[in-house]
C-alpha positions in Angstrom: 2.5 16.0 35.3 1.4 18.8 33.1 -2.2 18.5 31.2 -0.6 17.6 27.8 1.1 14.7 29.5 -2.0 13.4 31.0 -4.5 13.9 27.3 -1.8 12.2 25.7 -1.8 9.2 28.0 -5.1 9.3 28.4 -6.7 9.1 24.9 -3.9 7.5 23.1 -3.6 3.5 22.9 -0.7 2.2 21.6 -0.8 -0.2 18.0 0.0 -3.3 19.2 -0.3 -5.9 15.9 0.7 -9.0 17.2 -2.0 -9.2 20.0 -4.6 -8.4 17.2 -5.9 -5.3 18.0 -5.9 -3.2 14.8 -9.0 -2.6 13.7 -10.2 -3.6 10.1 -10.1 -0.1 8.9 -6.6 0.4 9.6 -6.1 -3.0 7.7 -7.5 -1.6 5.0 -5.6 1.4 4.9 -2.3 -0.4 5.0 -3.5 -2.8 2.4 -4.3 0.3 0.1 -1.4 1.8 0.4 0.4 -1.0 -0.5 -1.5 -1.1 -4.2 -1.2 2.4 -4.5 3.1 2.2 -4.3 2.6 -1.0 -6.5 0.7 1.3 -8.8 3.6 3.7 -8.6 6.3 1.3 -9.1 4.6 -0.4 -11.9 4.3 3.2 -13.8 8.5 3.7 -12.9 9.3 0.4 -14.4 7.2 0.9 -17.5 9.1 4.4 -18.0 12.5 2.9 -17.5 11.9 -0.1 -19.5 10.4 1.9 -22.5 13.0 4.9 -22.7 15.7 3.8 -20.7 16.4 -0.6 -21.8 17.2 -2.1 -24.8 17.2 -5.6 -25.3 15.9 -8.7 -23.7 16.6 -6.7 -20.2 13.5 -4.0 -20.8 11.2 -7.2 -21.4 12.0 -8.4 -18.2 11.7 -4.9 -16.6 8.4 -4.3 -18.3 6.8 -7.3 -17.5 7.7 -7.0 -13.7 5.9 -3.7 -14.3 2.6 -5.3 -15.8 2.8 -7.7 -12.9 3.0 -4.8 -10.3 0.2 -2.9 -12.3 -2.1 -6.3 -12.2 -1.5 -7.0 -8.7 -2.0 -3.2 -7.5 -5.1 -3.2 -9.6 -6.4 -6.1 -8.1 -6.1 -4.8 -4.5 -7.7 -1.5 -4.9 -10.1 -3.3 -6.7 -10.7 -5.4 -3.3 -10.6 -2.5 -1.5 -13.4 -0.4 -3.0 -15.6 -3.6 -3.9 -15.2 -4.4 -0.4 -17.3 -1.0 0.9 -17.4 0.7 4.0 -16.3 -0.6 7.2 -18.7 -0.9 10.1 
């Protein structure tokens, strides 16, 4: 076994999620960058439904978008009320 081998095995666990062992910084982590791509979807649909639709189709489109802007919002809100983890 060469050295790499062994540090590898050595220092790295793997992420096992269903016996509970992420941490609650790595929570958070996920949990952010699930508002950012809401944030990021919510500025696509917004362009589409403004330049792109016509009709009672771009109302829909746009207000999935101000739903995905609201609920992004709202959970990097709770992420940097939320503060540092110990």
């Amino acid at each position: 076994m060469d050295t790499t081998t062994f540090y590898l095995k050595k220092w790295t666990k793997p992420l096992d999620v269903r016996s509970g062992t992420m941490s609650e910084s790595m929570l958070k982590m996920y949990i952010s960058f699930a508002g950012m791509i809401f944030l990021f979807i919510s500025i696509g649909l917004i362009l589409l439904s403004r330049y792109k639709l016509k009709g009672i189709f771009a109302v829909v489109v746009a207000i999935f978008a101000y739903l995905f802007l609201i609920v992004g919002g709202l959970i990097i809100f709770y992420i940097v009320i939320s503060g540092p983890t110990s």
